[in-house]
TIMAR-955821 format. One line per field, with one value per residue: residue number from 1; x, y, z of N, C-alpha, C, O in turn. Coordinates in steps of 0.05 Angstrom, whole numbers, plus 32768, in hexadecimal, padded with zeros to 4 digits. Example, Ala and Ser with C-alpha at 12.3 -4.5 7.8 and 13.67 -1.06 7.14 Angstrom:
REM residues 2
num: [1:2]
nX: [8108:8101]
nY: [7F8E:7FD3]
nZ: [809C:808E]
caX: [80F6:8111]
caY: [7FA6:7FEB]
caZ: [809C:808F]
cX: [8108:8102]
cY: [7FBE:8001]
cZ: [809C:809D]
oX: [811D:810C]
oY: [7FBE:8017]
oZ: [80A9:80A1]
REM end
This chain:
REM residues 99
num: [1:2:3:4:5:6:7:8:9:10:11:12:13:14:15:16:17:18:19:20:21:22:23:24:25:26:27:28:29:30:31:32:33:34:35:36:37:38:39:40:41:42:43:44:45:46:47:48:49:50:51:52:53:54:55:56:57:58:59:60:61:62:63:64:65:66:67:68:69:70:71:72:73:74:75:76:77:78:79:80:81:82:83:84:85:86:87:88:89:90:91:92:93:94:95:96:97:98:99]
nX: [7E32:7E16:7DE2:7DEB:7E25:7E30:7E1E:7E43:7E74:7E87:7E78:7E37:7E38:7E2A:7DEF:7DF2:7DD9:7DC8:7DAD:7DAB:7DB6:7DF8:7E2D:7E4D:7E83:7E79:7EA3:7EB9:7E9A:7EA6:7ED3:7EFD:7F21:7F15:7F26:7F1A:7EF9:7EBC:7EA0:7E73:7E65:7E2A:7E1F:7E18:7E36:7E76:7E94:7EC4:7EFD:7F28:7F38:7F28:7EF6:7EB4:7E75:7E58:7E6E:7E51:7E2E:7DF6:7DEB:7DDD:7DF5:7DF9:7E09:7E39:7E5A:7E53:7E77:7EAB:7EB4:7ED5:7ED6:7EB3:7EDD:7ED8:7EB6:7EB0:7EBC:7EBE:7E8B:7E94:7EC3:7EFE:7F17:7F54:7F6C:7FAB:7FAB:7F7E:7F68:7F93:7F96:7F6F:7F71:7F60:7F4E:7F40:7F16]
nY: [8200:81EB:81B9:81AF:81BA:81A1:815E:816C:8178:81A5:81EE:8210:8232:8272:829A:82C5:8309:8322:8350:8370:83B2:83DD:8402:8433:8455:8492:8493:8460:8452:8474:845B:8452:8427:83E9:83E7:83E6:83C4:83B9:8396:83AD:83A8:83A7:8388:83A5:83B6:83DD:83EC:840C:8439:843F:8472:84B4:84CA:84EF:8502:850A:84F4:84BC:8481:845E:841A:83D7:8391:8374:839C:83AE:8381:837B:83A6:839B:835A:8343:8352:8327:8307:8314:831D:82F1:830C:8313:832F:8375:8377:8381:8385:8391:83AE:83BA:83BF:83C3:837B:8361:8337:8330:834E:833D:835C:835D:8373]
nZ: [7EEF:7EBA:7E98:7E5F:7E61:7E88:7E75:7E3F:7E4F:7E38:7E36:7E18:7DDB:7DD3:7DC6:7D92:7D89:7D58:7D47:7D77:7D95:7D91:7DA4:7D83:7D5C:7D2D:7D0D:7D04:7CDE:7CB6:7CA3:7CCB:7CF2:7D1E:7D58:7D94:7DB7:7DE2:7E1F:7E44:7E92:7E90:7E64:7E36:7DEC:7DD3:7DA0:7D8C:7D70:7D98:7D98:7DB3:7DBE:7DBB:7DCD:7D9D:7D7F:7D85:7D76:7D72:7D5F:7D2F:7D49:7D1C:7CFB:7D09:7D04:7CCA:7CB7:7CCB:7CCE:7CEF:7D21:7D3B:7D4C:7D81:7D99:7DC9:7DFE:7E46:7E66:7E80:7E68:7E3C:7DF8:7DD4:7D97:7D6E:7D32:7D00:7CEF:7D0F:7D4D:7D80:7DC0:7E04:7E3D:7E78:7EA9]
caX: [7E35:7DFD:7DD8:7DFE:7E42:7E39:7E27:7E59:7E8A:7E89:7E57:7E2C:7E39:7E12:7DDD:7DFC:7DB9:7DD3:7D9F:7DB6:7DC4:7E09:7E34:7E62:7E81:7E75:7EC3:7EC5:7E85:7EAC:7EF0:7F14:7F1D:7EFF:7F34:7F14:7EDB:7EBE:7E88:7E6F:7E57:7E0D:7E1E:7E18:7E4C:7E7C:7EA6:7ED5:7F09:7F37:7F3E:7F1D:7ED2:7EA0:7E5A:7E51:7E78:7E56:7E10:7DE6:7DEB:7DD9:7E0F:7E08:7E18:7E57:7E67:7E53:7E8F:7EC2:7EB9:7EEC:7ED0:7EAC:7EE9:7EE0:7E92:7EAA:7EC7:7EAF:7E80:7EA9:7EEB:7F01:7F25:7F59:7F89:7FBC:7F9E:7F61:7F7B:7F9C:7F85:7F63:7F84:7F4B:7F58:7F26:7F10]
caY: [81F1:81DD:81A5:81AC:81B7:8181:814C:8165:8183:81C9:820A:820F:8250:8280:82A2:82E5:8316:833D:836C:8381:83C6:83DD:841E:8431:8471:8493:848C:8448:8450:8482:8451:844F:8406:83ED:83E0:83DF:83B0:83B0:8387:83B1:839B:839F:8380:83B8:83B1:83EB:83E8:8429:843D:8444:848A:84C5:84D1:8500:84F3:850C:84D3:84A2:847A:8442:8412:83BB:8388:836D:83B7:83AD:836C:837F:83B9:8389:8341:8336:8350:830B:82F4:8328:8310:82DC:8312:8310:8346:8384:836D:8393:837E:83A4:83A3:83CB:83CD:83A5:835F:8359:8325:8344:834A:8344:836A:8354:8392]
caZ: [7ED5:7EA8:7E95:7E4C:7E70:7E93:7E5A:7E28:7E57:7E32:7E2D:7DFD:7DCE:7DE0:7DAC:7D88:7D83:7D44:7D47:7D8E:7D96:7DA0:7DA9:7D76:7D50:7D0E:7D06:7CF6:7CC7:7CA3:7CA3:7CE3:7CF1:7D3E:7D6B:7DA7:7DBE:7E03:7E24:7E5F:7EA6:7E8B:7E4A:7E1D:7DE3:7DC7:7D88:7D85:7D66:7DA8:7D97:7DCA:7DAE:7DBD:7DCD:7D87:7D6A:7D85:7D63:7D79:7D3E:7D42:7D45:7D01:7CE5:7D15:7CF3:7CA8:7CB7:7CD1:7CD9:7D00:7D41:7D4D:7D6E:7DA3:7DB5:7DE4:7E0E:7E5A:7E6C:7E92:7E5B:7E24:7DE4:7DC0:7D83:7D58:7D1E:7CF5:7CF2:7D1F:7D5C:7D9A:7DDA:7E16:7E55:7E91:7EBD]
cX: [7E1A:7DF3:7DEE:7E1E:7E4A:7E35:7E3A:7E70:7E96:7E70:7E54:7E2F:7E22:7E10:7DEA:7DDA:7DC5:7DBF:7D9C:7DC0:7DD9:7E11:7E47:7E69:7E86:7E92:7ECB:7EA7:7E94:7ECC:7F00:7F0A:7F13:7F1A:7F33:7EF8:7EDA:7EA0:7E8B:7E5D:7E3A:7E05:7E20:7E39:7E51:7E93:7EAD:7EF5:7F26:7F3D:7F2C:7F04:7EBD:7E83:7E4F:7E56:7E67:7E38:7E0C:7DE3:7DEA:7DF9:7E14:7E17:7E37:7E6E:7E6A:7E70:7EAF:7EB8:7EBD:7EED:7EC4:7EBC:7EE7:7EC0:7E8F:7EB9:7EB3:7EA6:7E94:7EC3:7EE7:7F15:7F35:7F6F:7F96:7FB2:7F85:7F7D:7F84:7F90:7F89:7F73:7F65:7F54:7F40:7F2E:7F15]
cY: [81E7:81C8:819D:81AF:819F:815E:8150:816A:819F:81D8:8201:8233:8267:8298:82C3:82F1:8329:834E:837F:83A1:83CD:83FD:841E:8457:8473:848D:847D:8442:845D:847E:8447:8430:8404:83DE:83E0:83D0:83B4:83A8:8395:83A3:838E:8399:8385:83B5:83CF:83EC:840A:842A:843B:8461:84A4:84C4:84DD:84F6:84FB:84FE:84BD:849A:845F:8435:83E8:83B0:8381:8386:83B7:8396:836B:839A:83AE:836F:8338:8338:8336:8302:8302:8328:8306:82ED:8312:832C:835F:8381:837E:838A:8392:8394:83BE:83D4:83B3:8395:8353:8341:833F:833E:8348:834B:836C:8376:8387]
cZ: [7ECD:7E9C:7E7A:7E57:7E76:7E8A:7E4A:7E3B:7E4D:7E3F:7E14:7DF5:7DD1:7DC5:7DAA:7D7C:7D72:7D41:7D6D:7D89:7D9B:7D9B:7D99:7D69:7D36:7CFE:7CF9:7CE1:7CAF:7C9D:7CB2:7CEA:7D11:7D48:7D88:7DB3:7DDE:7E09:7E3F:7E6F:7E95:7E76:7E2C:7E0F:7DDA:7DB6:7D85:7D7A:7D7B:7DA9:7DAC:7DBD:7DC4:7DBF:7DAC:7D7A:7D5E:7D74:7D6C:7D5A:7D4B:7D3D:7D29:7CF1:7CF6:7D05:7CD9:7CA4:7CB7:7CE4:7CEB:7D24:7D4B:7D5E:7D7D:7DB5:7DBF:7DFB:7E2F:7E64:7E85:7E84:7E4B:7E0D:7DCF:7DAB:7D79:7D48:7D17:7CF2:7CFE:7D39:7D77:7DAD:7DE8:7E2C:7E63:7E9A:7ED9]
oX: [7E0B:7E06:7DFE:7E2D:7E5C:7E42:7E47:7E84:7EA9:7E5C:7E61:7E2A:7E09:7E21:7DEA:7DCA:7DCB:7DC5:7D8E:7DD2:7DDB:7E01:7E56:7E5B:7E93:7E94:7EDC:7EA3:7E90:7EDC:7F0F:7EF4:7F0C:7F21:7F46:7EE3:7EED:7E8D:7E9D:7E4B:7E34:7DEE:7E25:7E4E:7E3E:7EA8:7E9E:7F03:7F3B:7F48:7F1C:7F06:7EB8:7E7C:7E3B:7E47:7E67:7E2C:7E1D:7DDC:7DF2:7E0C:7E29:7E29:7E4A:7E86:7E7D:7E7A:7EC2:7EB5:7EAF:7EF9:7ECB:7EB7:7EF8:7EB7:7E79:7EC3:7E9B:7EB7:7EA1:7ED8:7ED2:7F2B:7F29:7F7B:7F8B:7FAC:7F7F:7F95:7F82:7F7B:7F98:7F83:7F52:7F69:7F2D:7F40:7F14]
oY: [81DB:81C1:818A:819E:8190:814B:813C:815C:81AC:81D1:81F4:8246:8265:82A3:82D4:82E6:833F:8360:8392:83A6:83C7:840E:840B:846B:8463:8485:847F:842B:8455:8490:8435:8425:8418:83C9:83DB:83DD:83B2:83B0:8390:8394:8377:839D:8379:83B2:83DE:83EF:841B:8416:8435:8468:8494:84B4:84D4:84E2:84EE:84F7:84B1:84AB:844D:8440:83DF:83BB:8384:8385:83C1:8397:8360:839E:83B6:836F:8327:832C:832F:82F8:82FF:832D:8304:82DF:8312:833E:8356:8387:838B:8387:83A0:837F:83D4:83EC:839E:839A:833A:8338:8352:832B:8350:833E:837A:8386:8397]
oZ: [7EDC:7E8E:7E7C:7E4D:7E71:7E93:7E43:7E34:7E56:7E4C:7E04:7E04:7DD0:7DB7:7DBC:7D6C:7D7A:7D31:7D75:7D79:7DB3:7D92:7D9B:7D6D:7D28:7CE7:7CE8:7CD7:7C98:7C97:7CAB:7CE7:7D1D:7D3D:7D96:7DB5:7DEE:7DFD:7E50:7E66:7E91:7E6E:7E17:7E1C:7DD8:7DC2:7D7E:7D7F:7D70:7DBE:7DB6:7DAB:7DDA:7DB2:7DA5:7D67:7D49:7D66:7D6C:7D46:7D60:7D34:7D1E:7CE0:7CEB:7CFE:7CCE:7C8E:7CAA:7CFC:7CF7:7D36:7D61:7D75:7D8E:7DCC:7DCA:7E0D:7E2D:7E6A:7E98:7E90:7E49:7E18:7DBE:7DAC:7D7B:7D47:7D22:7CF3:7CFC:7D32:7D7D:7DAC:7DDB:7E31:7E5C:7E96:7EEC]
REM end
């Protein structure tokens, strides 16, 4: 626990680097909504469609272009590294599923 933990009794939020690189596919550039989020072991993020994809799919692209697409992924940036976040459709609220 941390010095701020341990004065307020929370975390402190931790800094979103929107020009981070992440992994995503042309799919949901060209419509398909992102229904699956995952925060791997080594932190790297990937926004997909849930659907099968090809290494041809896929495209290095930053987070804000992930966010300027759909919003709504923010809630799925407090997931814990190794988790994965899915849903139904856009809109819907994320599920998280630890590894």
């Amino acid at each position: 626990m941390g010095l701020f933990d341990r004065m307020f009794g929370k975390k402190a939020k931790k800094e979103v680097n929107y020009n981070q690189a992440v992994f995503s596919v042309k799919q949901i550039f060209q419509g398909a909504p992102i229904l699956l989020v995952i925060h791997d072991e080594d932190g790297e993020w990937q926004f997909l469609t849930g659907e099968m994809v090809t290494e041809a799919d896929m495209m290095l692209v930053s987070l804000a272009d992930m966010l300027k697409r759909d919003a709504s992924i923010r809630q799925a940036l407090d997931i814990p590294l190794g988790s994965s976040a899915t849903r139904v459709k856009e809109g819907d609220t994320w599920v998280v599923e630890k590894a």
